[in-house]
Each structure stands twice: as C-alpha cells, then as structure tokens.
VOGU-3710 file (C-alpha; in Angstrom, 3 decimals, decimal comma):
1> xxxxxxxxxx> 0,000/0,000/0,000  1,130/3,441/-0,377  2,153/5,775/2,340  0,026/8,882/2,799  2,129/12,265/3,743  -0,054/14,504/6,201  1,507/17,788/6,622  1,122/19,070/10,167  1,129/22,771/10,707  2,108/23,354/14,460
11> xxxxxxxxxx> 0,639/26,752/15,010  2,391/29,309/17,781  1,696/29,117/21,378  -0,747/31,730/22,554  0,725/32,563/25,534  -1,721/34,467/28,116  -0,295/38,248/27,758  2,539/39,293/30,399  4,471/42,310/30,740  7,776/42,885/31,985
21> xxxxxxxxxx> 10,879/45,665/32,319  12,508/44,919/28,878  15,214/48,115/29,326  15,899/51,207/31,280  18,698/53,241/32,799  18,862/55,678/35,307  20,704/58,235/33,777  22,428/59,593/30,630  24,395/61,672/28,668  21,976/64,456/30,023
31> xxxxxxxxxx> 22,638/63,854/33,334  20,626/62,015/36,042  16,904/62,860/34,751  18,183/61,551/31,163  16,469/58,162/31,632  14,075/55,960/30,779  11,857/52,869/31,318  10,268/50,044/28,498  7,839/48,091/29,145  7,244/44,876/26,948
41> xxxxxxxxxx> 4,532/42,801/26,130  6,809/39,495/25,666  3,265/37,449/24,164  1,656/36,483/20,868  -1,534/38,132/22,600  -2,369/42,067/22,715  -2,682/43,471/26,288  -4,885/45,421/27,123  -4,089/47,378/31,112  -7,024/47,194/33,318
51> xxxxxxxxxx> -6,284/47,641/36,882  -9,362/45,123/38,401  -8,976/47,287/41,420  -10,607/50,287/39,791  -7,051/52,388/40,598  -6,881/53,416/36,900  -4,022/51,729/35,508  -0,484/49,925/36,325  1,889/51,633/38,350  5,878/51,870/37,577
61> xxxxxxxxxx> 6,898/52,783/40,799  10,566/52,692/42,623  11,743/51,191/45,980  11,451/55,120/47,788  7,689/54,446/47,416  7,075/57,069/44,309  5,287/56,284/41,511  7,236/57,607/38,485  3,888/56,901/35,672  0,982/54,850/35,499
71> xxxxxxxxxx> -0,115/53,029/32,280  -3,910/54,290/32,163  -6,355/51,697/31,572  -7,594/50,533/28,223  -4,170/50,907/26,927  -3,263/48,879/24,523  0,181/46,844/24,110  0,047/44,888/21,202  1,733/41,205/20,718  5,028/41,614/21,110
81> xxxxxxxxxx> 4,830/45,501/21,648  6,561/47,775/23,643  5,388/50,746/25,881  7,987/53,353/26,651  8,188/55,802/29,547  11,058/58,702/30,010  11,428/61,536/32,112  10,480/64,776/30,215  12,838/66,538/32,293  16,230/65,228/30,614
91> xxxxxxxxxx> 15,160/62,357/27,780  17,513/62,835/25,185  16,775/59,902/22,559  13,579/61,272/21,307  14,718/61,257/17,861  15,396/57,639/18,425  12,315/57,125/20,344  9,503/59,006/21,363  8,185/57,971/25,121  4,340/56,924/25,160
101> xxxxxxxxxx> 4,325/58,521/28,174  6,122/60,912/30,377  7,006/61,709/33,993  9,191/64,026/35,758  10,201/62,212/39,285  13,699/61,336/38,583  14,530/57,540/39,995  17,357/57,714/42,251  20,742/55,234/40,304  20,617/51,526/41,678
111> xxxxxxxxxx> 17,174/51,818/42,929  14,921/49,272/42,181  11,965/49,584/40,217  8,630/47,185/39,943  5,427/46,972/37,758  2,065/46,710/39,695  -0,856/46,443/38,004  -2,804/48,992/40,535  -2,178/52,669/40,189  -2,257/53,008/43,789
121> xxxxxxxxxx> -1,690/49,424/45,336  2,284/47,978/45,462  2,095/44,783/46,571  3,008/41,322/44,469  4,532/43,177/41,296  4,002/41,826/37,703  8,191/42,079/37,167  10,998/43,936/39,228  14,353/44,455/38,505  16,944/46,559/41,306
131> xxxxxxxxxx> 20,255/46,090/41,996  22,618/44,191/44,445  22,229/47,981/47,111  18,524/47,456/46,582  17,456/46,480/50,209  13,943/45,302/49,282  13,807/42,059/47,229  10,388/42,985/46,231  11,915/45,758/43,910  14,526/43,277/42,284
141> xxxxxxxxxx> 14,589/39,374/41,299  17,214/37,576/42,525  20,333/38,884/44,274  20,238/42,387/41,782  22,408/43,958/38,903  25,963/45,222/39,640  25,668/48,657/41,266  26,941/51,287/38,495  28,656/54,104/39,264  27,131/57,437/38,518
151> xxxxxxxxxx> 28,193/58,463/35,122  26,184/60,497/32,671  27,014/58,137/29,521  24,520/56,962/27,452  24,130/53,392/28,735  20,834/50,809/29,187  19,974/47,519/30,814  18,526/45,874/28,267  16,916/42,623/28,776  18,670/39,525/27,214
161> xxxxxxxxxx> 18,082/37,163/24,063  17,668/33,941/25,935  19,711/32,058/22,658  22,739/34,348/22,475  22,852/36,116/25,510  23,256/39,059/24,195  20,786/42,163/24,149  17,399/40,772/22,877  17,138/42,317/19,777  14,430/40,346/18,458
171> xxxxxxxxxx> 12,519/42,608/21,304  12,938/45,808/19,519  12,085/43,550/16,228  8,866/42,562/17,180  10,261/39,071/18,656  8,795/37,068/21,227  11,845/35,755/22,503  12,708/37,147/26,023  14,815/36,100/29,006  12,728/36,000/32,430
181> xxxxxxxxxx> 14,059/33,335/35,104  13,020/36,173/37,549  17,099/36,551/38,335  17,622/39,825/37,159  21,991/39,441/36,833  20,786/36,563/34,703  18,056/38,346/32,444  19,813/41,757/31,753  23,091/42,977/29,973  24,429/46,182/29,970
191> xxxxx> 25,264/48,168/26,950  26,546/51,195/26,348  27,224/53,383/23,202  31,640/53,551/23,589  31,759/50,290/24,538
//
C-alpha cells in the first residue's frame, strides 16, 4: 500500500499576555533625569491594562515608594509591543524614540523599580528588577544587577536574548523571545554606546 504524507502545521503558542521591564537606565548623557523605562509585552496576545482594582491603571513605581507613571487603563500593548516611559525633564533619545508617556520624578541610580498592576496598590509586582544595594527584594529578582557608578554616559539595561545572551534584539524587532528566570543578573546585559 502506499504511504500517505499529512503535513502538520504546528501553530504558535498563545501565551496568556505578560508584561515585563525589557530596558531602562537611570541616567544619561543628560545627566541624572536623562532616563528611561520600556515596558514589553513578551506574548503572541495584545494586552490590554485594566487595573481590576478600579485604581486606573499599572503603576511603575521605585523602591522610595514614588510612583514615576501609570499606564492608564484601556491601553493597549500589542503582541510583542513595547510601551515606553522617560522623564520629560532630561530624555535625550527622542529622535530615536519618542516615550508613550512621560514623567518628571527622577529615579534615584541603583534603585529598584517594579510593575504593579494597581495605580495606587504595590504589593506582588508583575516584574521587578533593582540592583545588588537594593534592600527590598520585592523591587529586584534575585540577588540584583551590579551597582553602576554614577556616570552620565549613554548606557541601558537591556533585557537579554535567551539564545545568544546578548541584548534581545528580536525585542525591539517585534520578537517574542525574552529572558525572564526572575534573576535579574541573569536576564539583563548592559550596553553602552563607547563600549
């Protein structure tokens, strides 16, 4: 008898939507209030913010206790889509990028920061990331990043491409591959422009 060939299509996972801290810094070539914060949505799925506690949106807010911007409900972040944040007081990249939104509390170097999605409630954030000095381990996964000294270069943490280990550029292509083992020395590189 003959052999039939079936071909078998194996479509993409759709992974429920998450977001996470994909790059930021906390200063730049501008000085201290030269920085900036991405937020990625690392599924196949569009996200769409909706704080179920009525607060209004998701809250980026560092370990002092300030909330630096709040992603206002019925925002959308499409598949693979990022959502970018800088402070309109020193943001220098805008003809690279042009923030989504803006705020004007600067956040203090080797701080950590952490995604909550309530505007007003900070407890069990979506993704952190902080460094080794950061005392709370709520505002950083794992042990932390290296504590940087307090240079105004033009320098990010960028999240890492979990293949190459490199910086993920497949998130600023539209990718959906993204390092998260919630260890944040594992997850994030730094790069920086004179290398």
């Amino acid at each position: 008898g003959a052999l039939a060939l079936a071909a078998v299509v194996i479509a993409p996972f759709a992974a429920e939507a998450q977001l996470i801290i994909s790059e930021f810094r906390y200063r730049g070539a501008n000085g201290v209030e030269d920085e900036y914060v991405e937020i990625y949505n690392e599924s196949g799925a569009d996200y769409t913010v909706y704080a179920t506690d009525l607060s209004g949106g998701y809250a980026l807010v560092g370990s002092d206790g300030v909330p630096r911007f709040v992603i206002p409900d019925n925002t959308v972040i499409p598949a693979y889509g990022h959502y970018l944040a800088v402070n309109s007081d020193g943001y220098s990249l805008t003809a690279a990028a042009a923030g989504d939104i803006t705020y004007t509390d600067d956040i203090p170097d080797n701080i950590g920061i952490a995604l909550f999605e309530s505007a007003t409630t900070f407890a069990g954030p979506m993704d952190a990331v902080g460094s080794t000095a950061e005392a709370d381990a709520g505002y950083r996964e794992g042990a932390g990043l290296p504590v940087l000294a307090t240079l105004s270069i033009n320098y990010a943490w960028v999240r890492k491409d979990p293949l190459l280990g490199a910086p993920n550029t497949c998130l600023s292509l539209g990718g959906s591959l993204s390092l998260d083992s919630n260890t944040n020395s594992n997850d994030f590189i730094f790069v920086e422009v004179s290398g």
